[in-house]
C-alpha positions as CSV (number, residue, x, y, z in Angstrom):
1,X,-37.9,-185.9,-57.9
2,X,-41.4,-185.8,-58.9
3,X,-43.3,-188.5,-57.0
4,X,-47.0,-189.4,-57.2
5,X,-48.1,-192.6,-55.1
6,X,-51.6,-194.1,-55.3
7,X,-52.1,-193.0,-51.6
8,X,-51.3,-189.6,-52.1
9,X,-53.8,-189.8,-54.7
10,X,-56.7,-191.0,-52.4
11,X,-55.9,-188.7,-50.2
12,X,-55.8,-185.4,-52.4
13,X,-59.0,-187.7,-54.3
14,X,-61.5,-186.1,-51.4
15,X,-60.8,-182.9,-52.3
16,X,-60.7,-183.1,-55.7
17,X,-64.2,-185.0,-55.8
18,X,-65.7,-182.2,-53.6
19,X,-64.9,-179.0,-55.7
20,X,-66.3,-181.4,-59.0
21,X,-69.5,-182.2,-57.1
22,X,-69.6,-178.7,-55.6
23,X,-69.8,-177.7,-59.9
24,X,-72.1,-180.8,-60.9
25,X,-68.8,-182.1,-63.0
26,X,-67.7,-185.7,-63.9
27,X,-64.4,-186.9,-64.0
28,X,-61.9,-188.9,-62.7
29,X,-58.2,-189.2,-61.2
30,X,-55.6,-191.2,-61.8
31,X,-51.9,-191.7,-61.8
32,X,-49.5,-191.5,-64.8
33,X,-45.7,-192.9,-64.4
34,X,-45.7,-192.8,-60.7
35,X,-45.0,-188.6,-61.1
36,X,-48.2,-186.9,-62.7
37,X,-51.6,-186.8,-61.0
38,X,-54.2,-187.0,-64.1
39,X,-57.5,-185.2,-63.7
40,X,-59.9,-185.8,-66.3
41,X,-63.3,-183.8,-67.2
42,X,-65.7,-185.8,-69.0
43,X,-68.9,-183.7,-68.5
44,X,-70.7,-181.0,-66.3
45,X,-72.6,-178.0,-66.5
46,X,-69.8,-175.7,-67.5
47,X,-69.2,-174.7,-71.5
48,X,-65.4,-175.4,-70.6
49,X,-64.8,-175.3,-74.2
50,X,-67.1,-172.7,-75.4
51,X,-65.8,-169.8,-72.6
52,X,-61.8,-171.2,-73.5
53,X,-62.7,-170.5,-77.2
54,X,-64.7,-167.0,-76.6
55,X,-61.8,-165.5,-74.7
56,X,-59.4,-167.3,-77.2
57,X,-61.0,-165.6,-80.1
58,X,-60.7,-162.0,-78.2
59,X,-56.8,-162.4,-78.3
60,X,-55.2,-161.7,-81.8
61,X,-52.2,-163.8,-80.7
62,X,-54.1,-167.1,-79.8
63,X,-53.8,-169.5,-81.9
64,X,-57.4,-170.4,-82.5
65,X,-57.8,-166.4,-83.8
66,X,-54.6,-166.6,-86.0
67,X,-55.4,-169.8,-87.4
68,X,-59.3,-169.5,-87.8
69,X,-60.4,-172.9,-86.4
70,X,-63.2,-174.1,-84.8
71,X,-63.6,-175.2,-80.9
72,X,-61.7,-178.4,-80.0
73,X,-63.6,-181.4,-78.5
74,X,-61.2,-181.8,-76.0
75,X,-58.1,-180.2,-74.8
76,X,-54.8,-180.3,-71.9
77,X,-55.2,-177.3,-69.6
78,X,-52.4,-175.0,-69.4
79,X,-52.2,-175.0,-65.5
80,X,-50.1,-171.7,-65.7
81,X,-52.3,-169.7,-67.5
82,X,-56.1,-170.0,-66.1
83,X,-56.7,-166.5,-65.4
84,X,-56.0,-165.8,-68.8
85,X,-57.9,-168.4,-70.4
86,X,-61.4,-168.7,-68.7
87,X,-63.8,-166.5,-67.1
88,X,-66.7,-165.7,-64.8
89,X,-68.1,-169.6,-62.8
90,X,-65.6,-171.7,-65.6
91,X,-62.5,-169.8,-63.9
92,X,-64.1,-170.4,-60.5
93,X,-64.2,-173.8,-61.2
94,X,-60.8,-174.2,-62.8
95,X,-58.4,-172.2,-59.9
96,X,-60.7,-174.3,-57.0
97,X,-60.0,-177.4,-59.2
98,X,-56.0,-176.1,-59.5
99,X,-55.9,-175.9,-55.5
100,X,-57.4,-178.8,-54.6
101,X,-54.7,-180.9,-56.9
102,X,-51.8,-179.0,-55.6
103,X,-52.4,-179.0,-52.3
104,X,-49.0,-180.3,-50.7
105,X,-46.8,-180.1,-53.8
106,X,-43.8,-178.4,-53.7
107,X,-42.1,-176.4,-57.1
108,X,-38.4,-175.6,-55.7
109,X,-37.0,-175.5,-59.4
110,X,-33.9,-173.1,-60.4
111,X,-34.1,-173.3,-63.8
112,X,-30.9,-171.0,-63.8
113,X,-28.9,-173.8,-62.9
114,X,-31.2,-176.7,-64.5
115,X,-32.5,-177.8,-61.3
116,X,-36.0,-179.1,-61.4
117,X,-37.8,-180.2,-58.1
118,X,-41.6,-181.0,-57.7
119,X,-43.3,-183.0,-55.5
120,X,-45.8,-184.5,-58.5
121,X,-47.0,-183.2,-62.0
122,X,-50.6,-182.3,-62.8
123,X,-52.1,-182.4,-65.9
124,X,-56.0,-181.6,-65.8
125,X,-57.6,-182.4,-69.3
126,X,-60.9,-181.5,-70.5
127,X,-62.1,-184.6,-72.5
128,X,-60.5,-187.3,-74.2
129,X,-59.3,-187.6,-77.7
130,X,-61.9,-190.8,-78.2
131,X,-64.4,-189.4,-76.0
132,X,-64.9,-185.5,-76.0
133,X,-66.4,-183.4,-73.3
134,X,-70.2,-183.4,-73.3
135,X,-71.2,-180.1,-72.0
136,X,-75.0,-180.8,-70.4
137,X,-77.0,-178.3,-69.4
């Protein structure tokens, strides 16, 4: 059962702060439900948005080509799919970032026989729907 406890969050916290300041970012970390460790990305250095939506646009199937639309101002990141979605110092960034808020989990799911077993949920999001990411040079 997925379990995320405010002490494990202090502790994976240090690491989590040191790959942000190692990138100049701003963010913070909370909780969510006692299962889901929430990063979230408020501003930095890094066109998060921009690189996401260049390599976005290069893809016929993505939905931001098929549908024609313009960048979000903020967004969940698919945790699965980084290497396909950013590139060059934004991926760097983003599988450091993935690491650091993994370390000690545990994904022992069988979805054959609809057994689901992780030690906590991420979700890393990259602004807020009432606050989007600033992108500061």
């Amino acid at each position: 059962m997925a379990y995320m406890s405010q002490e494990k969050k202090a502790q994976l916290a240090v690491g989590i702060k040191a790959v942000l300041k190692k990138y100049g970012m701003k963010g913070t970390i909370g909780v969510n439900n006692h299962s889901t460790l929430v990063v979230n990305i408020s501003q930095g250095p890094l066109d998060i948005i921009g690189n996401m939506y260049e390599i976005a646009m290069t893809k016929p199937d993505s939905y931001y080509a098929r549908e024609k639309l313009m960048p979000p101002t903020h967004f969940r990141v698919n945790e699965c799919w980084i290497e396909r979605h950013y590139s060059g110092k934004v991926l760097e960034f983003m599988t450091e970032l993935e690491v650091a808020v993994n370390i000690g989990n545990h994904d022992r799911s069988d979805i054959q026989i609809d057994y689901f077993d992780v030690g906590w949920f991420v979700n890393i999001n990259i602004g807020k729907w009432d606050k989007p990411y600033r992108f500061v040079k």
